[in-house]
N, C-alpha and C positions, 0 to 999 in steps of 0.2 A: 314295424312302425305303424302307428295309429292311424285311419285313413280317417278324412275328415268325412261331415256329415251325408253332404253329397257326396259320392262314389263316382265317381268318372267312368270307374270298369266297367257299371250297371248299363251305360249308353252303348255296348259294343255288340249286343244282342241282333242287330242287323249286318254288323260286319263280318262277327263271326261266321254267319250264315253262307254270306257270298264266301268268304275264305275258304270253308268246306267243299264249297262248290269248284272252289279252284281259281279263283280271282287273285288277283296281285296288286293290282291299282282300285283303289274304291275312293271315288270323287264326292263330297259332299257338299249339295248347295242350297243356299238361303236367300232371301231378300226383305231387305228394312225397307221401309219409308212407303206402303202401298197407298197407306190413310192419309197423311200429311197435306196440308192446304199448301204447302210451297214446300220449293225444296226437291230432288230428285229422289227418284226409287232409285236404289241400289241393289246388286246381288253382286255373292263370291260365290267361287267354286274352287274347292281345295281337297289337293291327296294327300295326308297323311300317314307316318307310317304308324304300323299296327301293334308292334310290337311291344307288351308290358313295356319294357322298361323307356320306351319313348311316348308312352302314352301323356297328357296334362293335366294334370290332377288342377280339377276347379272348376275343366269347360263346361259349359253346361248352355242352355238355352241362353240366349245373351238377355232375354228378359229378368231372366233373373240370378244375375249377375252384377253385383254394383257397379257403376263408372269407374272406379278407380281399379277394381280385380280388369274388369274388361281392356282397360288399355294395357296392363302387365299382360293379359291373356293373349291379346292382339298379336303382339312383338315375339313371343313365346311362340306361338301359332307360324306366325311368317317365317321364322328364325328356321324348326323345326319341319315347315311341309315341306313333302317331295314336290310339289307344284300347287301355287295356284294363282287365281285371276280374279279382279275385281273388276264390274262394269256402272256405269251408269245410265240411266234415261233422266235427261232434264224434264225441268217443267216444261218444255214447248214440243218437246217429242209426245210428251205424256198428251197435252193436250192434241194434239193431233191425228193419234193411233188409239188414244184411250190409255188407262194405267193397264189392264189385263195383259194388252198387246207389248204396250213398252216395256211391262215385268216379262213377259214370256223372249221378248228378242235380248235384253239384255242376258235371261240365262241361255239362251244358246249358245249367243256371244262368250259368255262364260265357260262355259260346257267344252263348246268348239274350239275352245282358241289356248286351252292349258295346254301347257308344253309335254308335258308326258298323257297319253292316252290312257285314259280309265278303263278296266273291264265293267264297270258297273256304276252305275250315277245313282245316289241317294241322292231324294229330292223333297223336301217341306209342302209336301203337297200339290202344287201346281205339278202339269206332265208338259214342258215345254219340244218344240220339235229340235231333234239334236241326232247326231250322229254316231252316240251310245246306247245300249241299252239303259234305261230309264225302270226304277220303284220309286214311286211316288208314296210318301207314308204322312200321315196325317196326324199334325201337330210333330212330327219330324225333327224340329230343332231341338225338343226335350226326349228325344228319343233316342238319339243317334249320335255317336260322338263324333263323325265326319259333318254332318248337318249341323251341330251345336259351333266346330269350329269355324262351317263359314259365316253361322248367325253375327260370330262375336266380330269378323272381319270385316261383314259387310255393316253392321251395326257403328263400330269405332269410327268407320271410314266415313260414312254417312255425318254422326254426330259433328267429329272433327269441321268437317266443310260447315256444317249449321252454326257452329261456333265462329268459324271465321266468317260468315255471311253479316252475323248479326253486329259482326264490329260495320259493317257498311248503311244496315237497315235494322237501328238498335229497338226503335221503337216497335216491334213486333215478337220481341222476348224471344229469337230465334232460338236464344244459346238456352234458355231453357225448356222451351217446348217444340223444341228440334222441328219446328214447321206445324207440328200437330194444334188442331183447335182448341185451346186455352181459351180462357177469357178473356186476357190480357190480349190473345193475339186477334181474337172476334172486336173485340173494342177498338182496338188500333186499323183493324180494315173498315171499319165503320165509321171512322174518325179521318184517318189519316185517306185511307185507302190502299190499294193495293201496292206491293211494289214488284219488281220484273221477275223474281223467281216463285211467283204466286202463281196457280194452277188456275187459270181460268173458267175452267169447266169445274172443279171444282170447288169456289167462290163465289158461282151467281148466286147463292141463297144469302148472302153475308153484303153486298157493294152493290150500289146501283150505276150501271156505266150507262 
């Protein structure tokens, strides 16, 4: 059968490696939402199995993957993993410890708390403190096809809540610019002003409180 453009197989060149090595569980994880003026960072952490014929033809970086492949990929993903965990850090954690900090504890959180233990953690870069051995690879979610599935999970999950946020605080274009600074959403905090899932430390450039 024909594979399509993207190759899914082409992502396993980090897996194989640990496999050789004699790994069994290989954990891959990501996080959405670092940049975002409101709204929470998110990370997954997910084991899938390795085998051809369970592989998912499609996953890829959740950047570039459409909304509609991503949520069919989401459900395929969960359906499919041997384990995994999604975490979040709100706006008010973020503001408090910083984003670095609140992305680094929610993948611990991640990390540490899947129900089957990983021989090895693929990670999108960041090297968070954790209980596994840790490769941190750079730009990781187009590299890796455990990294690409926690991208699309942590990504879905993330969007999803933005969507449902902006039925509450429409005027801020949530459901389209998932928190990220738009124009639309620069105008409405200039206008309107903030509302309580806004990142305060990162908004002083934008509101005068």
């Amino acid at each position: 059968m024909a594979r399509s453009k993207h190759d899914t197989f082409t992502m396993l060149e980090y897996e194989k490696k640990h496999i050789a090595d004699g790994a069994k569980y290989i954990a891959g994880v990501d996080e959405v939402g670092r940049g975002p003026l409101a709204g929470p960072v998110v990370v997954a952490s997910v084991i899938m199995p390795l085998n051809d014929e369970d592989i998912i033809q499609g996953v890829n970086d959740s950047k570039k993957v459409s909304e509609k492949n991503r949520e069919v990929l989401f459900d395929k993903i969960k359906e499919k993993a041997i384990a995994y965990r999604i975490e979040w850090a709100d706006e008010k954690i973020i503001d408090e410890i910083n984003i670095l900090q609140a992305t680094k504890r929610c993948m611990t959180n991640a990390i540490n708390s899947l129900d089957v233990a990983p021989d090895i953690v693929l990670i999108d870069a960041v090297n968070p403190d954790c209980k596994y051995h840790v490769e941190a690879i750079i730009k990781g979610d187009a590299k890796s096809y455990s990294i690409a599935c926690a991208s699309i999970l942590a990504k879905v999950a993330r969007d999803r809540y933005m969507r449902e946020i902006d039925e509450k605080y429409p005027e801020y274009g949530f459901k389209d610019n998932k928190g990220y600074g738009s124009a639309k959403h620069i105008e409405a905090l200039k206008t309107v002003g903030p509302c309580p899932i806004h990142r305060k430390s990162f908004i002083k450039h934008f509101v005068n409180e």
